[in-house]
C-alpha positions in Angstrom: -19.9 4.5 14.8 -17.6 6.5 12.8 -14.5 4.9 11.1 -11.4 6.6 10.5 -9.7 6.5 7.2 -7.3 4.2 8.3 -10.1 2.3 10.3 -11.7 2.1 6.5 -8.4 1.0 5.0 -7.9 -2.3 7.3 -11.6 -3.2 7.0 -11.3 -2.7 3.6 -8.6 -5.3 2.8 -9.7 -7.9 5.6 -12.8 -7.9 3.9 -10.8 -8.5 0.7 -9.4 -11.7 2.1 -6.2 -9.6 3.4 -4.2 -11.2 6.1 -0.5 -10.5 5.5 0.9 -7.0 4.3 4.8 -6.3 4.4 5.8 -2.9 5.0 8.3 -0.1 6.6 6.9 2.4 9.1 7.1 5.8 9.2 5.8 9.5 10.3 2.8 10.0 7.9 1.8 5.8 7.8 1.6 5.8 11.5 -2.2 6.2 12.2 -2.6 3.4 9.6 -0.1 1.3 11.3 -1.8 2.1 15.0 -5.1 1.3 13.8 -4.1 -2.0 11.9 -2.8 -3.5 15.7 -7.2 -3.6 16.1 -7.5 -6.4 13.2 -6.4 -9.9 12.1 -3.7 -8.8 9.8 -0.1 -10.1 10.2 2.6 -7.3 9.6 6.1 -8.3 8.4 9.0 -5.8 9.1 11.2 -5.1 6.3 14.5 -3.1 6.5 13.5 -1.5 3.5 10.3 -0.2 1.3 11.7 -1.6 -1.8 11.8 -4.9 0.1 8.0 -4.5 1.1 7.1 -4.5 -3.1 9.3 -7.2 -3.6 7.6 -9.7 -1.0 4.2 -8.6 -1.6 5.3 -9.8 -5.3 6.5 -12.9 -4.2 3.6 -13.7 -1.5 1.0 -12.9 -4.8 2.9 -15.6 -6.9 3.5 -18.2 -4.5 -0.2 -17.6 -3.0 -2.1 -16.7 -5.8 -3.6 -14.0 -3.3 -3.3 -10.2 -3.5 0.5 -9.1 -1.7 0.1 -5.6 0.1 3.4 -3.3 0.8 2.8 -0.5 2.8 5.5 2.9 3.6 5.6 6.1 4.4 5.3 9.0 2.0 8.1 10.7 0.1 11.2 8.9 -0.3 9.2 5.7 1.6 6.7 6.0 -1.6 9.3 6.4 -4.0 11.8 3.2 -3.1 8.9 1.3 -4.1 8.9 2.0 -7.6 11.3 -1.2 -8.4 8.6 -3.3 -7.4 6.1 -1.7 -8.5 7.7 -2.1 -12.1 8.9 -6.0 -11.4 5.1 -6.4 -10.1 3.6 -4.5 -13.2 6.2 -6.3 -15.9 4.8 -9.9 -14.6 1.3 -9.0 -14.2 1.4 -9.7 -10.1 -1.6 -9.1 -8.1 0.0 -5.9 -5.8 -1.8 -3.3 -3.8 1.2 -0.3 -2.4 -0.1 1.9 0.4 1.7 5.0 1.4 1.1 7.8 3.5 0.8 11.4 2.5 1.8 14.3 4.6 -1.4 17.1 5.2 -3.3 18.0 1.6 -2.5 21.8 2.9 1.9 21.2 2.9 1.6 19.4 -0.9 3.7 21.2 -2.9 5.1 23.3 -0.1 8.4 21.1 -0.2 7.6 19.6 3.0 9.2 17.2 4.8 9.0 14.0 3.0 6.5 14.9 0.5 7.0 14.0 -2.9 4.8 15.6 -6.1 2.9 13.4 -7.8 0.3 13.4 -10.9 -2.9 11.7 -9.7 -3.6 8.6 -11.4 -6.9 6.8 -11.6 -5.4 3.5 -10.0 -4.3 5.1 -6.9 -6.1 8.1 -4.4 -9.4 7.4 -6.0 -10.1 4.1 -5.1 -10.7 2.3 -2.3 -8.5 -0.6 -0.6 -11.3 -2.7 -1.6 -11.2 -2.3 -4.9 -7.9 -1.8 -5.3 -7.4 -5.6 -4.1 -10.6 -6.8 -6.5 -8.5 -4.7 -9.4 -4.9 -6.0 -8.9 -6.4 -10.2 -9.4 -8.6 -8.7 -12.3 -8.3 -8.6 -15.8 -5.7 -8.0 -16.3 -3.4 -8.4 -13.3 -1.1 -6.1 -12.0 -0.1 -3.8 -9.3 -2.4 -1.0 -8.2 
């Protein structure tokens, strides 16, 4: 059977040990966020995506476990960043997932996309990874 990227994502971080991520829907995270309803992962609404980095930080600390936030691309992707920072200042295991909107409307100015560089510790890896990575040494956000 043939998984879907956001099929690989879930299976991904279960396999990881990933049972709680905290996060913000929105247009280009939905298929991830459909798919996730299919396994045992508990999904706390946030009002906000900065809010998602922030209690994935504070789950990691007080669990010692890796804290998932997940949003939407664009400006969803971009109000992480303070957590991001907070989590990568105090060493705190954090995976952020965000959408993207189609590879053929980057740099078009699209709706809710948002240039980035690419960076080694984000579109190349896998969730899996990613969570092995962030309780690695040394710890941080990936």
């Amino acid at each position: 059977m043939k998984l879907s990227g956001a099929q690989i994502l879930w299976e991904s971080l279960v396999r990881e040990g990933v049972t709680d991520v905290f996060g913000y829907p929105g247009g280009a995270i939905l298929p991830a966020y459909d798919a996730m309803l299919a396994y045992p992962i508990r999904h706390v609404l946030v009002r906000h995506e900065q809010g998602a980095t922030h209690m994935a930080d504070g789950y990691a600390r007080a669990t010692g476990r890796v804290g998932v936030a997940v949003a939407t691309s664009g400006p969803g992707a971009t109000n992480m960043v303070t957590g991001i920072a907070t989590a990568m200042m105090d060493s705190s295991p954090v995976v952020c997932i965000t959408g993207q909107v189609g590879s053929k409307l980057i740099g078009s100015d699209a709706f809710q996309a948002v240039a980035r560089a690419p960076s080694s510790s984000t579109s190349r890896r896998t969730p899996s990874r990613s969570a092995r990575n962030s309780i690695g040494k040394p710890r941080g956000p990936v």
